[in-house]
VMD Tcl script that draws the C-alpha trace (Angstrom):
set ca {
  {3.52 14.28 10.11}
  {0.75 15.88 7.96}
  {-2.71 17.23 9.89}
  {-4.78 14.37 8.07}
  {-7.64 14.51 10.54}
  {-9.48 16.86 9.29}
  {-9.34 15.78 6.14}
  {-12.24 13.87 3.83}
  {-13.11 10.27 4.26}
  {-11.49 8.67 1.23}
  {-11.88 4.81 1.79}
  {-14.61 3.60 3.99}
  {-15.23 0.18 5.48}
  {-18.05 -1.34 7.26}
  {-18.27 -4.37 8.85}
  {-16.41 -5.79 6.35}
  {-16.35 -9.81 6.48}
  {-14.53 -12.39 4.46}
  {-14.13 -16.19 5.30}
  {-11.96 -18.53 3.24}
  {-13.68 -21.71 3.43}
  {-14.73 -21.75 7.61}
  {-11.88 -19.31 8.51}
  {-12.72 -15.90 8.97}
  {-10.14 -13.78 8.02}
  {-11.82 -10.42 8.50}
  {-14.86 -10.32 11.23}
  {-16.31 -6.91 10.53}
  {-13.61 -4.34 9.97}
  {-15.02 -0.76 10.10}
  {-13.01 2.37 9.75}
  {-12.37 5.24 7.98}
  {-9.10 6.03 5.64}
  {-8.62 9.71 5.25}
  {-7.23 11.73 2.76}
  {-3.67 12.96 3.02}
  {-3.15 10.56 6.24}
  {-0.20 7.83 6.18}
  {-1.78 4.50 8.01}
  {0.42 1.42 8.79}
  {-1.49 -1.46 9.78}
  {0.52 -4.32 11.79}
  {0.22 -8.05 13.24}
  {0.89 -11.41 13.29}
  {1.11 -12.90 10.20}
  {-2.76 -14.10 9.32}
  {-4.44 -11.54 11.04}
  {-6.29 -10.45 7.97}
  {-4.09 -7.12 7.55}
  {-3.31 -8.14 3.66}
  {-6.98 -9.43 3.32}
  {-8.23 -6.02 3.87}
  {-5.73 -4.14 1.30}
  {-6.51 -6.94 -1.05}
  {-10.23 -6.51 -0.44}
  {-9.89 -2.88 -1.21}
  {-8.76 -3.33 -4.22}
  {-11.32 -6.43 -5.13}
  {-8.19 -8.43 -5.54}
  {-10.49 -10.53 -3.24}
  {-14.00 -9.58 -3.17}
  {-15.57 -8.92 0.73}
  {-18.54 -11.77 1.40}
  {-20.40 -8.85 3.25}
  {-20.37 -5.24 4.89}
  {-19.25 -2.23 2.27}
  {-16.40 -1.05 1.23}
  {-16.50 2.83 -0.46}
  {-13.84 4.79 -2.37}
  {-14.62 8.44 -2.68}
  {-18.14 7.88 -2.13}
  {-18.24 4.67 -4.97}
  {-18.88 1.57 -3.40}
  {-16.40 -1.35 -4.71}
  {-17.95 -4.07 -6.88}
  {-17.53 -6.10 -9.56}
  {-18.81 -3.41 -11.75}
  {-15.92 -3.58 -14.75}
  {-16.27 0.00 -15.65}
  {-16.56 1.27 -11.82}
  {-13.31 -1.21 -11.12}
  {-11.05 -0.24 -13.74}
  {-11.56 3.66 -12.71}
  {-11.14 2.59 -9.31}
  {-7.84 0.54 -9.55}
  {-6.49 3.47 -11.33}
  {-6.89 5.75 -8.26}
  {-6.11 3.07 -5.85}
  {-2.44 2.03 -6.57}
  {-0.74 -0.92 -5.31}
  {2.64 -2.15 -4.47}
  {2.85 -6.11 -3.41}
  {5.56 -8.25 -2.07}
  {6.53 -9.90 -5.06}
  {7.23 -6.41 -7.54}
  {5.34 -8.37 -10.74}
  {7.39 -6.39 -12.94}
  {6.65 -8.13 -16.61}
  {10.05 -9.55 -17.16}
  {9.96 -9.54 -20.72}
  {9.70 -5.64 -20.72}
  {12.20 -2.52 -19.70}
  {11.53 -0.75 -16.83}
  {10.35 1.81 -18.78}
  {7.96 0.00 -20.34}
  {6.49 -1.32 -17.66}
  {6.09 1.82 -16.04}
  {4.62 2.97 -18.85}
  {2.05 0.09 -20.07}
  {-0.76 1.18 -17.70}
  {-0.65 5.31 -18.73}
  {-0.79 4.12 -22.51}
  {-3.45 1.05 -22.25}
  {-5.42 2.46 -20.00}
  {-5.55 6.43 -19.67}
  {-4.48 6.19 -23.80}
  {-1.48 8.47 -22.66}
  {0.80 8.97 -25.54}
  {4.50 7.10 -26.10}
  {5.92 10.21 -25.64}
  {4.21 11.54 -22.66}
  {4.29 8.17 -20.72}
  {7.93 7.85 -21.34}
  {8.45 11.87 -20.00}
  {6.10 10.87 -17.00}
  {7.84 7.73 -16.07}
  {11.50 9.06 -16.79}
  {10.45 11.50 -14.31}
  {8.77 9.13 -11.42}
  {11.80 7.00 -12.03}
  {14.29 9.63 -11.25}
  {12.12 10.24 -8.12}
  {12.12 6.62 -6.89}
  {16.28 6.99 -7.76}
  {15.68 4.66 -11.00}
  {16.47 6.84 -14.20}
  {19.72 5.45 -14.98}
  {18.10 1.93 -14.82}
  {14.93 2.49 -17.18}
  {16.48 0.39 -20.37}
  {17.31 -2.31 -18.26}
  {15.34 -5.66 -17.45}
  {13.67 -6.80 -14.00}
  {16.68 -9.43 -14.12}
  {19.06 -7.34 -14.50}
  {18.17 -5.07 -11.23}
  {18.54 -6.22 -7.38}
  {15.07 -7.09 -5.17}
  {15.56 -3.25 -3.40}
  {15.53 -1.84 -7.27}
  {12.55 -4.20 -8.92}
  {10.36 -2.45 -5.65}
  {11.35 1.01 -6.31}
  {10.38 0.06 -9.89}
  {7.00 -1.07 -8.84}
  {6.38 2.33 -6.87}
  {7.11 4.01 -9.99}
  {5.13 1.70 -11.90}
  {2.17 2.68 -9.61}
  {2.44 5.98 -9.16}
  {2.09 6.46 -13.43}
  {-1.35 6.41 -13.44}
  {-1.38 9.00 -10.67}
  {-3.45 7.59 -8.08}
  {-5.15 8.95 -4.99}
  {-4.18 6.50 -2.86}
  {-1.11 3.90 -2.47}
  {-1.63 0.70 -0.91}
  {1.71 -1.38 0.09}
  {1.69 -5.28 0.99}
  {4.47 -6.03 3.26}
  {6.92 -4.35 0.45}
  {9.93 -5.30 2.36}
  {9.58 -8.59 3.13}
  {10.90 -10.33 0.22}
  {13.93 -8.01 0.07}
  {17.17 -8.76 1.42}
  {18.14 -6.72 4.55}
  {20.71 -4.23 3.15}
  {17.63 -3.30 0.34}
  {14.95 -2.37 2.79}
  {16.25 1.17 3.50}
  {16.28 2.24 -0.08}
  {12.17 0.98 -0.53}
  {11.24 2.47 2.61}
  {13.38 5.67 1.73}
  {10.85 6.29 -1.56}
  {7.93 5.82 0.89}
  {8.78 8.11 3.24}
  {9.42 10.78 0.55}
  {5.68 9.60 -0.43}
  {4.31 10.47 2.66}
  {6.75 13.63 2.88}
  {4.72 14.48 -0.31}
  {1.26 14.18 0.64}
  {-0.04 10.54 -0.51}
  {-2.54 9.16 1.01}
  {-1.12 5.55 2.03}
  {-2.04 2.41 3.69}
  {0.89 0.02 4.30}
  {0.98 -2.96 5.79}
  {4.24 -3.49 7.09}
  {6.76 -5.43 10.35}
  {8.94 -2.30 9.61}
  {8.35 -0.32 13.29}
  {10.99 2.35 13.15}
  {8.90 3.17 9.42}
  {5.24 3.12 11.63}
  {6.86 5.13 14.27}
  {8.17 7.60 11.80}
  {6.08 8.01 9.05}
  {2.53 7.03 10.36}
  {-0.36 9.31 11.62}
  {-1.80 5.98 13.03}
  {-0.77 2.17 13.55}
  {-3.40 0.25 13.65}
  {-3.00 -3.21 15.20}
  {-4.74 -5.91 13.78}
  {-5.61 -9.49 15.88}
  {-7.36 -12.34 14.61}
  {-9.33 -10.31 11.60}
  {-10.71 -7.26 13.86}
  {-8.79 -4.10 14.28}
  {-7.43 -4.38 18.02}
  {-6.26 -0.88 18.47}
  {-5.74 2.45 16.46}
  {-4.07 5.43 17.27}
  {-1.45 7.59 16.66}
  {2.16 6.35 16.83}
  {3.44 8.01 19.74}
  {0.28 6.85 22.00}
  {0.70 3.61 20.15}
  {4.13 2.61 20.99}
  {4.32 4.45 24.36}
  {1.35 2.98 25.53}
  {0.88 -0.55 24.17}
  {-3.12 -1.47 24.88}
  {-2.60 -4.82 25.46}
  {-0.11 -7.21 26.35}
  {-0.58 -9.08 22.83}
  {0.70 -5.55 21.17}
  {3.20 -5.30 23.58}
  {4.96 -8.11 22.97}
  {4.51 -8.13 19.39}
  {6.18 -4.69 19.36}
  {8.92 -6.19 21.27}
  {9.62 -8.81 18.75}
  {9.63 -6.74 16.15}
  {11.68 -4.25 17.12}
  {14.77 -6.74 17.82}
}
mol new
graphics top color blue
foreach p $ca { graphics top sphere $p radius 0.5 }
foreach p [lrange $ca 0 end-1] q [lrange $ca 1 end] { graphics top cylinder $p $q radius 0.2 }
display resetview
């Protein structure tokens, strides 16, 4: 467990709202990610838990409230988005590896378009986040050619090459078959072992209970509760967490 709470304020939301169409799927989030501090959020599917990661990242753009990264709040701005996806990284459920590219080169396409990283130094830099997410001996290969538990680990890699600040996950699990979970959530722990700052939305509870500094439960697109993992689990707030803890731990 790192001692994140006295860190900086990297990621900031207030009242944060977004509606598709006359559903609200966030109704005015507000809280604080800190630097250095491992947050899973959890809850029922629809609760708004991806909307907010997503929003983050103006993969879909908040209707009102703020959202600030390191002090810069997120817009449209191309300039200010492009810096800001670069320290923001971001893992999804599907691993949207380009399929018609190595491993390599997919871990490397970002460093080179974007930070104008040399071949050479790309390839050194991803040979060496790909031995850390256990992929070295894969990085000629194609996204075909690897199981669901390897494209993720790929992914990681792929967004940890342009070094960012932060790590978002989306459910990164969920579309992996059960034996491959353990290996994904293996490369996030050492991640959080390391340092990152990381919000991941996840059903994985032995991982929240684990890893996390807090779980925060989300219910109906508000943040129900928040708070460490042991007071968390230990002490459900509600009966709605409480039984949604039990099903997911079964």
């Amino acid at each position: 467990m790192s001692h994140a709470a006295s860190a900086n304020p990297y990621i900031v939301c207030k009242d944060v709202r977004k509606a598709f169409g006359s559903h609200e799927v966030l109704k005015g989030v507000s809280t604080v990610f800190r630097t250095g501090e491992v947050t899973v959020i959890i809850g029922a599917s629809g609760s708004g838990k991806s909307t907010l990661l997503r929003a983050i990242n103006r993969l879909e753009p908040h209707d009102s409230g703020s959202i600030t990264i390191d002090g810069v709040e997120v817009t449209d701005d191309p300039r200010t988005l492009q810096l800001q996806r670069s320290e923001v990284g971001m893992v999804f459920q599907q691993f949207n590896l380009f399929g018609h590219m190595t491993v390599l080169d997919n871990v490397t396409l970002a460093p080179r378009r974007i930070r104008h990283t040399s071949r050479r130094e790309a390839n050194d830099k991803a040979m060496a986040l790909l031995k850390r997410v256990g992929m070295q001996d894969h990085a000629h290969k194609y996204p075909w050619q690897l199981s669901g538990g390897q494209q993720q680990r790929v992914a990681i890699a792929r967004a940890l090459a342009m070094a960012p600040k932060v790590m978002l996950f989306d459910e990164p699990t969920s579309a992996l078959d059960p034996e491959m979970v353990q290996e994904v959530l293996d490369v996030m722990r050492e991640l959080a072992r390391g340092g990152m700052t990381m919000i991941v939305v996840t059903h994985e509870m032995g991982f929240a209970r684990e890893v996390a500094d807090r779980v925060m439960f989300f219910d109906q697109g508000c943040i129900a509760h928040d708070a460490p993992p042991a007071e968390f689990f230990s002490n459900p707030a509600n009966d709605r967490i409480r039984s949604f803890i039990g099903r997911m731990s079964h």
